[in-house]
TIVEX-722469 format. One line per field, with one value per atom (N, C-alpha, C): residue in three letters; x, y, z. Coordinates in Angstrom, 1 decimal. Layout:
% residues N
code (ALA ...)
east (X ...)
north (Y ...)
up (Z ...)
END
This chain:
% residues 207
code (UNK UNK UNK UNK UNK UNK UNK UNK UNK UNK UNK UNK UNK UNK UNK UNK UNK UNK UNK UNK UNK UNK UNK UNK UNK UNK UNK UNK UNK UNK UNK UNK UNK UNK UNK UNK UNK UNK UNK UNK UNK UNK UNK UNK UNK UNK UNK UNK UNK UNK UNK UNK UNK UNK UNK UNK UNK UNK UNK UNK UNK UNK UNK UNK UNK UNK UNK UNK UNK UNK UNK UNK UNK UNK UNK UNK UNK UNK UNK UNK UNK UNK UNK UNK UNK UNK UNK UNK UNK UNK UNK UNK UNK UNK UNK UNK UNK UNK UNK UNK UNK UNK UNK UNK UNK UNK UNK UNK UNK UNK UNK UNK UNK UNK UNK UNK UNK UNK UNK UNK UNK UNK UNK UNK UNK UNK UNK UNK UNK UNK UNK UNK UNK UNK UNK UNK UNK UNK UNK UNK UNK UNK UNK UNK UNK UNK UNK UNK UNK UNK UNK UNK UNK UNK UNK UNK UNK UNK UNK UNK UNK UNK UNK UNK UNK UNK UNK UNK UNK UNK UNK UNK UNK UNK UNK UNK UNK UNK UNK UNK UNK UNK UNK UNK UNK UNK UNK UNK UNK UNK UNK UNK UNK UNK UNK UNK UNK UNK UNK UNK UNK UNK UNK UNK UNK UNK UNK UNK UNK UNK UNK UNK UNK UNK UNK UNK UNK UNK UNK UNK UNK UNK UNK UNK UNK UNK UNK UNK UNK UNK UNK UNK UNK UNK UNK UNK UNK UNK UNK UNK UNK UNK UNK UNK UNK UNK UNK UNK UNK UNK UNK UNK UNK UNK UNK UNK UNK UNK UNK UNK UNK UNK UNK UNK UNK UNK UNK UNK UNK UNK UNK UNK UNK UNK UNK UNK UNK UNK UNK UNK UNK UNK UNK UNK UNK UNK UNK UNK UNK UNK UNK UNK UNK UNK UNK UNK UNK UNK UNK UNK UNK UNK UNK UNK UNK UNK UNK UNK UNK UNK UNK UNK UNK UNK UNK UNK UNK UNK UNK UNK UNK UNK UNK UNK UNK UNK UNK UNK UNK UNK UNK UNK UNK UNK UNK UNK UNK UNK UNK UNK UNK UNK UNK UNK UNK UNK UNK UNK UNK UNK UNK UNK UNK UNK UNK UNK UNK UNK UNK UNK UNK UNK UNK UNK UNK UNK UNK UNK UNK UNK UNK UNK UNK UNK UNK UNK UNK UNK UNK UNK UNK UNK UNK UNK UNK UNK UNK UNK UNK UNK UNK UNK UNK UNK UNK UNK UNK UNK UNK UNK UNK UNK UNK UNK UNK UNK UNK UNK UNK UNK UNK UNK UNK UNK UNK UNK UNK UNK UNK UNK UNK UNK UNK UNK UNK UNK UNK UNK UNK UNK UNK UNK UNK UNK UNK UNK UNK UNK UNK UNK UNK UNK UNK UNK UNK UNK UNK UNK UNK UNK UNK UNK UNK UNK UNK UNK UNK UNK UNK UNK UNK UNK UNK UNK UNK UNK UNK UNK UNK UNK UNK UNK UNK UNK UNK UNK UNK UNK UNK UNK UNK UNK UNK UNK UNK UNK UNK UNK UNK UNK UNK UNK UNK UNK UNK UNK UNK UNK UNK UNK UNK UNK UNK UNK UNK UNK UNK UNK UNK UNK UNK UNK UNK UNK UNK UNK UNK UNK UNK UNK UNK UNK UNK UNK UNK UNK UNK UNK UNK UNK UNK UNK UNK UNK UNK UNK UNK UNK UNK UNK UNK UNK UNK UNK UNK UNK UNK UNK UNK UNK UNK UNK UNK UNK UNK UNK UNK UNK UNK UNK UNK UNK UNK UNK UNK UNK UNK UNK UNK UNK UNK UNK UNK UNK UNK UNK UNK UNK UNK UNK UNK UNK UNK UNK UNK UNK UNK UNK UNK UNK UNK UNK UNK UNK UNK UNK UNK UNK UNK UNK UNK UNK UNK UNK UNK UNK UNK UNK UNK UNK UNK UNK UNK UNK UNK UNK UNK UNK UNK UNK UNK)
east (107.1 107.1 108.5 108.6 110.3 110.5 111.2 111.7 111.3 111.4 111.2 111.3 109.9 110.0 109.6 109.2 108.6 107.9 106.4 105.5 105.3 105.4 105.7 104.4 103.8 102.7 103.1 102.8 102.9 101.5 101.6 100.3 100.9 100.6 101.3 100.5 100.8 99.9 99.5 99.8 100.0 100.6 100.4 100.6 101.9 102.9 104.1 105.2 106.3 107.4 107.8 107.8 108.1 107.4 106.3 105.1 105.4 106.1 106.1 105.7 104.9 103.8 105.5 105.1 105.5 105.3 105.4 104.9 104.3 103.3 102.6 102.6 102.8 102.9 103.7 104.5 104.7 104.6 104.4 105.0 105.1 105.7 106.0 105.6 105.7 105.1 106.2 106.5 107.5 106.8 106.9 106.5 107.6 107.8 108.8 107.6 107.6 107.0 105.6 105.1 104.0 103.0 103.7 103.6 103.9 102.9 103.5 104.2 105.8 106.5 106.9 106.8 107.2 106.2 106.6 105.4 106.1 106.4 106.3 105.6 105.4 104.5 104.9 104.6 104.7 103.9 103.3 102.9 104.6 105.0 105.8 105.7 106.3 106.3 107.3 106.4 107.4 107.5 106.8 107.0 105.9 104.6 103.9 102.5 101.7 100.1 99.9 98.4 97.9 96.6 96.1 95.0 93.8 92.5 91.5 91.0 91.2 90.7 91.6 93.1 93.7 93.0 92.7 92.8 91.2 90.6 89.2 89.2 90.0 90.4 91.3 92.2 93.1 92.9 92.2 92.2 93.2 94.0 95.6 95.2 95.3 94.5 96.1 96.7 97.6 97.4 96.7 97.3 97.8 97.3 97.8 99.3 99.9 101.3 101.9 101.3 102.3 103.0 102.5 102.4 103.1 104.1 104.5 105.5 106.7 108.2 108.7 109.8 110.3 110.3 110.4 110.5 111.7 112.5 114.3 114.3 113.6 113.6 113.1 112.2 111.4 111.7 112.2 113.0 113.6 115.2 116.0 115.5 114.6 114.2 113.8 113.1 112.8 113.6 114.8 115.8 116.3 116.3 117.2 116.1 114.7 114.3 114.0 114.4 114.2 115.1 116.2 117.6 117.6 118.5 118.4 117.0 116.2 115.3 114.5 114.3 113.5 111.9 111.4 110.5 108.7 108.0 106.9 106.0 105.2 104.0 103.2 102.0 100.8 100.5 101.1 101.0 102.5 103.7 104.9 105.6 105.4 105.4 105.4 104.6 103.9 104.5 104.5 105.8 107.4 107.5 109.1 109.1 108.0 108.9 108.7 108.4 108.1 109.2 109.4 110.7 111.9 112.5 113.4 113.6 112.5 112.8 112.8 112.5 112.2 113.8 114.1 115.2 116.5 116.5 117.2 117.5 116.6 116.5 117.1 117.5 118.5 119.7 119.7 121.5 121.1 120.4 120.5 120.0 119.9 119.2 118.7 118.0 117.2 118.7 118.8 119.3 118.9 117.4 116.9 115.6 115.5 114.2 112.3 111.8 110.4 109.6 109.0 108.0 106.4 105.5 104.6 103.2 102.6 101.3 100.2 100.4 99.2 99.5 100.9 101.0 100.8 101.5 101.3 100.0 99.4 97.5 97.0 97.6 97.1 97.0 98.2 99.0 97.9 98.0 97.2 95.8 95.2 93.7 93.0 93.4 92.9 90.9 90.5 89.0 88.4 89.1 89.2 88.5 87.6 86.7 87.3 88.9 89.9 91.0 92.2 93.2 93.2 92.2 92.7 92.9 93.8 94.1 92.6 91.6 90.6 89.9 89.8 88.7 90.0 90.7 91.8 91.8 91.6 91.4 89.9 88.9 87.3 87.5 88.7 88.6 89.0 90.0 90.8 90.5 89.5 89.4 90.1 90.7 91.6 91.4 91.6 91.5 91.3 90.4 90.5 90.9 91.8 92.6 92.8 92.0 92.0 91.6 91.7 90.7 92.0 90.8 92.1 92.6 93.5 94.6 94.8 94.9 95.9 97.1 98.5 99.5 99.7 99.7 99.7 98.5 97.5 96.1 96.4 96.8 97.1 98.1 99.5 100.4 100.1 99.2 98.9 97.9 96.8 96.6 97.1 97.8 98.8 99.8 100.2 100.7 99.8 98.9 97.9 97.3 97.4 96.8 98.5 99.7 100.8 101.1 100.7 100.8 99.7 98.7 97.7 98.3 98.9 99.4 100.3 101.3 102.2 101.5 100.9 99.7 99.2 98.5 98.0 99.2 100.0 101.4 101.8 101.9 102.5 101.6 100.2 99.0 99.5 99.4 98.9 99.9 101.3 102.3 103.4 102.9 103.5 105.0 105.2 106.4 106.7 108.1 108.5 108.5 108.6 108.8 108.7 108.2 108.4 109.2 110.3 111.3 110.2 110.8 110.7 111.2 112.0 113.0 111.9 111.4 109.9 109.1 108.8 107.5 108.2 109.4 109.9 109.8 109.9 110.2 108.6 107.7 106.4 105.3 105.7 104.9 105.0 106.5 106.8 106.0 105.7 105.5 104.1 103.4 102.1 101.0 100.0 99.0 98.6 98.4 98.3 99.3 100.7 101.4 101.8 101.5 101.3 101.9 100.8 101.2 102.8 102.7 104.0 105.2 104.9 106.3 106.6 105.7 105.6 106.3 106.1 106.3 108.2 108.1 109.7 110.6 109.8 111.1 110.7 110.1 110.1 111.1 110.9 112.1 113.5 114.0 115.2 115.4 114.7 115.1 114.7 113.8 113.4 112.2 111.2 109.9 110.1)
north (78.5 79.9 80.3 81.6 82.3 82.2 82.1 81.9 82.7 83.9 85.2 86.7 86.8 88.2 89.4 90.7 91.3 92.4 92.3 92.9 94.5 95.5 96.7 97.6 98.5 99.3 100.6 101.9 103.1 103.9 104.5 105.6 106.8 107.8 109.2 110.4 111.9 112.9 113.3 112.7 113.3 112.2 112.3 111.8 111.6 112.6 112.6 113.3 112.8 113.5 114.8 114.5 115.7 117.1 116.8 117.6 117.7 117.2 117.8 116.3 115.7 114.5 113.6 113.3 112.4 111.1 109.9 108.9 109.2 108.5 108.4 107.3 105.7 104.4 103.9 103.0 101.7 100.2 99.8 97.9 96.9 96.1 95.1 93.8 93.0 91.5 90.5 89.6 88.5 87.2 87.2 85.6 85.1 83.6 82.9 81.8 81.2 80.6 80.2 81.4 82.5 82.1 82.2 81.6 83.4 84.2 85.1 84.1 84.9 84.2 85.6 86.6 87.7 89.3 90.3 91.2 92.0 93.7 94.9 95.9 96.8 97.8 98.7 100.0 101.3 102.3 103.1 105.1 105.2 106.4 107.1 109.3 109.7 111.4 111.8 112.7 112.7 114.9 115.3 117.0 117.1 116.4 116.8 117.0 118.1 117.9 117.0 115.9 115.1 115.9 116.2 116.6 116.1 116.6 115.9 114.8 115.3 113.8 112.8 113.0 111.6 110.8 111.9 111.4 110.5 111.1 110.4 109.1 109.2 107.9 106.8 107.1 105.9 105.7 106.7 106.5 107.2 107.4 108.0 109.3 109.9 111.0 111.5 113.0 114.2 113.8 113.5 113.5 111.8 110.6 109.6 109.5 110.4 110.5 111.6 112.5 113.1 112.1 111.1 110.1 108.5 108.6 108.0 108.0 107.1 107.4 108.4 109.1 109.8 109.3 109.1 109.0 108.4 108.9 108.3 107.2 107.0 106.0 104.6 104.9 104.1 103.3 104.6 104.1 103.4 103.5 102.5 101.5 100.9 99.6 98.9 99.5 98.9 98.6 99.9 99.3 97.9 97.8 96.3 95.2 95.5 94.3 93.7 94.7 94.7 93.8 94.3 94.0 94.4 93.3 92.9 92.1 91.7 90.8 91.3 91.1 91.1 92.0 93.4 93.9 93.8 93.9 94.0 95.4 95.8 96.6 96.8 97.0 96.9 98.7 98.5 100.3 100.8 100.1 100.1 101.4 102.4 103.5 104.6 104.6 105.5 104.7 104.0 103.5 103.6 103.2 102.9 104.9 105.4 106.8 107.4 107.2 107.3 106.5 105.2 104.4 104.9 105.8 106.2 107.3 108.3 109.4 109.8 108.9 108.3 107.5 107.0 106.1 107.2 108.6 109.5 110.4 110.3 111.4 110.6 109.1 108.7 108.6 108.6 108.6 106.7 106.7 105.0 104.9 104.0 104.2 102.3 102.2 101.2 100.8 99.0 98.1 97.3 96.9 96.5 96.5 95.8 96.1 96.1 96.4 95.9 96.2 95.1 94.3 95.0 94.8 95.7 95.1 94.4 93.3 94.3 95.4 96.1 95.4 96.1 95.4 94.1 93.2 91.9 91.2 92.1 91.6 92.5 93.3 93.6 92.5 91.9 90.7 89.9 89.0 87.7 87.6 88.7 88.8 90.6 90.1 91.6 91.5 90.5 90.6 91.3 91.3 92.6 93.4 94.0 95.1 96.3 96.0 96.9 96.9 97.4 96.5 97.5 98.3 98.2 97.5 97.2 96.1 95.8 96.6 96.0 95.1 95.5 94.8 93.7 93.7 92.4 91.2 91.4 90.7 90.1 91.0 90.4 89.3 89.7 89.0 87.8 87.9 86.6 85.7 86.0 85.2 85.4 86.5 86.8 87.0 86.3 86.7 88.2 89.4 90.3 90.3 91.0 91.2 92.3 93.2 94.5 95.7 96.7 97.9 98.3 98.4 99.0 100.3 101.1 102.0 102.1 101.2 100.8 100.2 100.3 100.0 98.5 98.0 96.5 95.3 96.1 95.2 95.6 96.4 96.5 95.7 95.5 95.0 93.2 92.9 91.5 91.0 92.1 91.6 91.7 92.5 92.4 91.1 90.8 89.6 88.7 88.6 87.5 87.3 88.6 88.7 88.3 88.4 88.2 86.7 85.6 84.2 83.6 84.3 83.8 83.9 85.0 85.0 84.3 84.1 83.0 81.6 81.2 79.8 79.6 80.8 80.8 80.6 80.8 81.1 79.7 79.1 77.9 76.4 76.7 76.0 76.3 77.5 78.0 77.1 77.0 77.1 75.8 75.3 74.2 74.4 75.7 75.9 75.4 75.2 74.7 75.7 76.7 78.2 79.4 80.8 81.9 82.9 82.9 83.9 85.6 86.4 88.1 88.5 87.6 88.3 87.9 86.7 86.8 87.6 87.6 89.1 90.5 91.0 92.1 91.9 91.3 91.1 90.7 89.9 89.9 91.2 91.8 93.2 94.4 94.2 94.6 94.4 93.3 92.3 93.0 93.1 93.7 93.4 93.5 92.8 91.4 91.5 90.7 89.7 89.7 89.3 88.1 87.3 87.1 85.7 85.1 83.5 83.2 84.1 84.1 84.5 85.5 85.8 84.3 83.8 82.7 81.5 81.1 79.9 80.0 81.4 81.9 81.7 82.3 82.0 80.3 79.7 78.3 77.7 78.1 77.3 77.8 79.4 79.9 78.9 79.3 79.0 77.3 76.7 75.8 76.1 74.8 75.1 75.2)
up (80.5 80.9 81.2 81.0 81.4 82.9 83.4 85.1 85.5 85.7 86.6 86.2 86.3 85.9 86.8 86.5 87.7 87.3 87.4 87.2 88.0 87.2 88.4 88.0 89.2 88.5 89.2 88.8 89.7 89.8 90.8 91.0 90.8 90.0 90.0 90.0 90.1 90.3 89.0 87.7 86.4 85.9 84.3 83.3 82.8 83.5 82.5 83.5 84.2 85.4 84.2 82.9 82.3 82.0 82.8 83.1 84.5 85.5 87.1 87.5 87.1 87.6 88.7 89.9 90.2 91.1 91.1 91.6 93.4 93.5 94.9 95.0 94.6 94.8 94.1 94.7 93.5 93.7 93.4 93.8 92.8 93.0 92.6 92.5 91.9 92.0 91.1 91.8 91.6 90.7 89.7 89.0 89.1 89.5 89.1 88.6 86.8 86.2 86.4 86.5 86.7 87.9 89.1 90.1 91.2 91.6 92.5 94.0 93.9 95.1 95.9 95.5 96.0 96.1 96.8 96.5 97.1 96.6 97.5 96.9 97.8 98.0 98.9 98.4 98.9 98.8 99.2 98.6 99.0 98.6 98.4 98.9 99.4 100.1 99.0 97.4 96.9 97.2 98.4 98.4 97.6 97.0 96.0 96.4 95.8 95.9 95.0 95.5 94.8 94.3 93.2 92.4 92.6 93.3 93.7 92.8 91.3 90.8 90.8 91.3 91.1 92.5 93.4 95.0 94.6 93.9 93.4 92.4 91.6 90.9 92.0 92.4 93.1 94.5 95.3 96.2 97.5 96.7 97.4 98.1 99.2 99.4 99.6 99.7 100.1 101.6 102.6 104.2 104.0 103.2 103.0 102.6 101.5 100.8 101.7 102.5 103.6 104.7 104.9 106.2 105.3 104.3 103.9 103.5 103.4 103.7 102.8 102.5 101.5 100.1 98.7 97.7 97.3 98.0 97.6 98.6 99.7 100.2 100.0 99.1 98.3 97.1 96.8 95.1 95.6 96.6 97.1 97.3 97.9 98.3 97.4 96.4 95.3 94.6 94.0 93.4 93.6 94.9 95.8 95.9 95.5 95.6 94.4 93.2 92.0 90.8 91.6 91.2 89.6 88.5 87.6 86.4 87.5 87.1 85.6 84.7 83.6 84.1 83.4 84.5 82.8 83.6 83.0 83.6 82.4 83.1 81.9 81.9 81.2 80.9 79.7 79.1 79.3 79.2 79.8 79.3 78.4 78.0 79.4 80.1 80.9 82.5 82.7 84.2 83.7 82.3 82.4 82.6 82.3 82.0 83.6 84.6 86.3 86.7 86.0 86.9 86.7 85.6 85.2 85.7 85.6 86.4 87.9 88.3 89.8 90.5 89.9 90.0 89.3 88.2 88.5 89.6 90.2 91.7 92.6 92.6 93.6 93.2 91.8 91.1 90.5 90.1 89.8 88.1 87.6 86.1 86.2 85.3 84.9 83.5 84.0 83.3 82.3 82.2 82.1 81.2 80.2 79.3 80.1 79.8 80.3 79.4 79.2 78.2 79.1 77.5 77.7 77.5 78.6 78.9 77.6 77.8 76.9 75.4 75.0 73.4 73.2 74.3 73.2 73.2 74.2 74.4 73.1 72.8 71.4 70.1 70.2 69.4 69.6 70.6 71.4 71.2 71.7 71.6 70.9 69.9 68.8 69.2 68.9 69.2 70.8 71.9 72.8 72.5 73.4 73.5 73.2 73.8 74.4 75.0 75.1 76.0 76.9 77.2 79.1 79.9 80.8 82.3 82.5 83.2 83.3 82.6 81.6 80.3 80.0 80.0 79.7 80.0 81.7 83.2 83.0 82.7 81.9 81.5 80.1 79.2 78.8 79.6 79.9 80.7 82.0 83.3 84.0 84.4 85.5 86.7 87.7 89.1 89.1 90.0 90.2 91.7 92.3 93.8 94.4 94.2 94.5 94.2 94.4 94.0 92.4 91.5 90.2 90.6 90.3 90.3 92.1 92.3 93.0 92.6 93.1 92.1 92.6 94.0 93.9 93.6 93.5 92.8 91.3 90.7 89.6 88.8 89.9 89.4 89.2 90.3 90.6 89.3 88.8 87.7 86.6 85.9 85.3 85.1 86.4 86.8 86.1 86.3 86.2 84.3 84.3 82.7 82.0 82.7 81.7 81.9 82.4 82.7 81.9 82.0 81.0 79.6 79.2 77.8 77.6 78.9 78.3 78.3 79.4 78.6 77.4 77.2 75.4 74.6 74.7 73.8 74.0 74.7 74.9 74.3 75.0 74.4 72.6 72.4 70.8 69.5 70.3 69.5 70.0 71.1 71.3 71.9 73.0 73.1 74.1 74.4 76.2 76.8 76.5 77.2 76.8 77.4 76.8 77.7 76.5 77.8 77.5 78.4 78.8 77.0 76.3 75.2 73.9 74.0 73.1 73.2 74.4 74.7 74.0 74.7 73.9 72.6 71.7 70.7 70.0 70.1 69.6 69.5 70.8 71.0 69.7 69.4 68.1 66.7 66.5 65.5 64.4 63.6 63.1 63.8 64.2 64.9 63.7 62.0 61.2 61.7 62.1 61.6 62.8 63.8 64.9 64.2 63.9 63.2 62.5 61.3 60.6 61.9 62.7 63.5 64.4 65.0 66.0 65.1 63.9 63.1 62.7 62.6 62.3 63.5 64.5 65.8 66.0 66.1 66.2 65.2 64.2 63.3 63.6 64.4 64.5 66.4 67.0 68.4 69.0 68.2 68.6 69.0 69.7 70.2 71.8)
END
């Protein structure tokens, strides 16, 4: 398995910061060789109304995110517990675009690639009902740890469904390891095309 990576999930009021949407949670989760050794968690006060159905989907109520530290305060601590580390998230389209804009409001920018639990479970397991995180976590046998859209029971199975893929990957193909730079790199790959891409980096990188 790759050393260390970091599983991140957000809660937000909307779909898109380019739409206004801005985060109400975030956290994080630490794999070191897919082992959680670390964990943060926050809501976040980003000045924003929460939309009764988000407050009905996640839980997050408007007197809960008034009564929670500022947003720049937040981002900071994350930034710092974040560091450099290799980041993951499941549908990673839709957080890298909250991490970024979230992390512009303090003056900071993302370093860092993050690899995307949704695509390569597209790769991995095409017979899937589905790749939502939930149905994934079904599918796999994944511990469930908390209420879903929640951002730290989210991030934990995420966590969980991305350790299982590196097992299958390792089982499948006989590797010593899967770095963060495979995953970026296979999510890419055709859904057909899974076998031939795996056989080719084995012959360029070793097993």
């Amino acid at each position: 398995m790759d050393s260390t990576v970091v599983v991140i999930d957000f809660e937000t009021t909307g779909l898109s910061p380019d739409e206004g949407a801005r985060a109400t949670e975030i956290a994080a989760v630490v794999l070191d060789r897919g082992r959680v050794v670390a964990r943060y968690q926050s809501l976040m006060n980003a000045g924003v109304h929460v939309p009764r159905f988000i407050e009905e989907l996640t839980g997050i109520t408007n007197a809960m995110v008034r009564e929670a530290p500022p947003a720049k305060e937040v981002m900071a601590a994350f930034a710092r517990f974040v560091g450099d580390l290799p980041l993951v998230a499941h549908n990673a389209s839709f957080d890298r675009k909250f991490l970024d804009a979230e992390l512009a409001r303090i003056r900071q920018r993302r370093r860092q690639e993050v690899a995307c639990s949704m695509r390569v479970a597209r790769r991995l397991y095409p017979d899937a009902p589905n790749h939502k995180l939930g149905t994934l976590v079904d599918y796999a046998g994944v511990r469930v740890t908390g209420r879903h859209h929640r951002a730290l029971a989210d991030a934990e199975m995420a966590a969980g469904l991305w350790t299982r893929m590196e097992e299958d990957l390792l089982r499948a193909y006989r590797l010593r390891q899967v770095p963060h730079e495979l995953m970026c790199r296979l999510q890419t790959v055709r859904r057909d095309g899974l076998a031939d891409f795996m056989e080719g980096y084995k012959r360029r990188c070793g097993p």
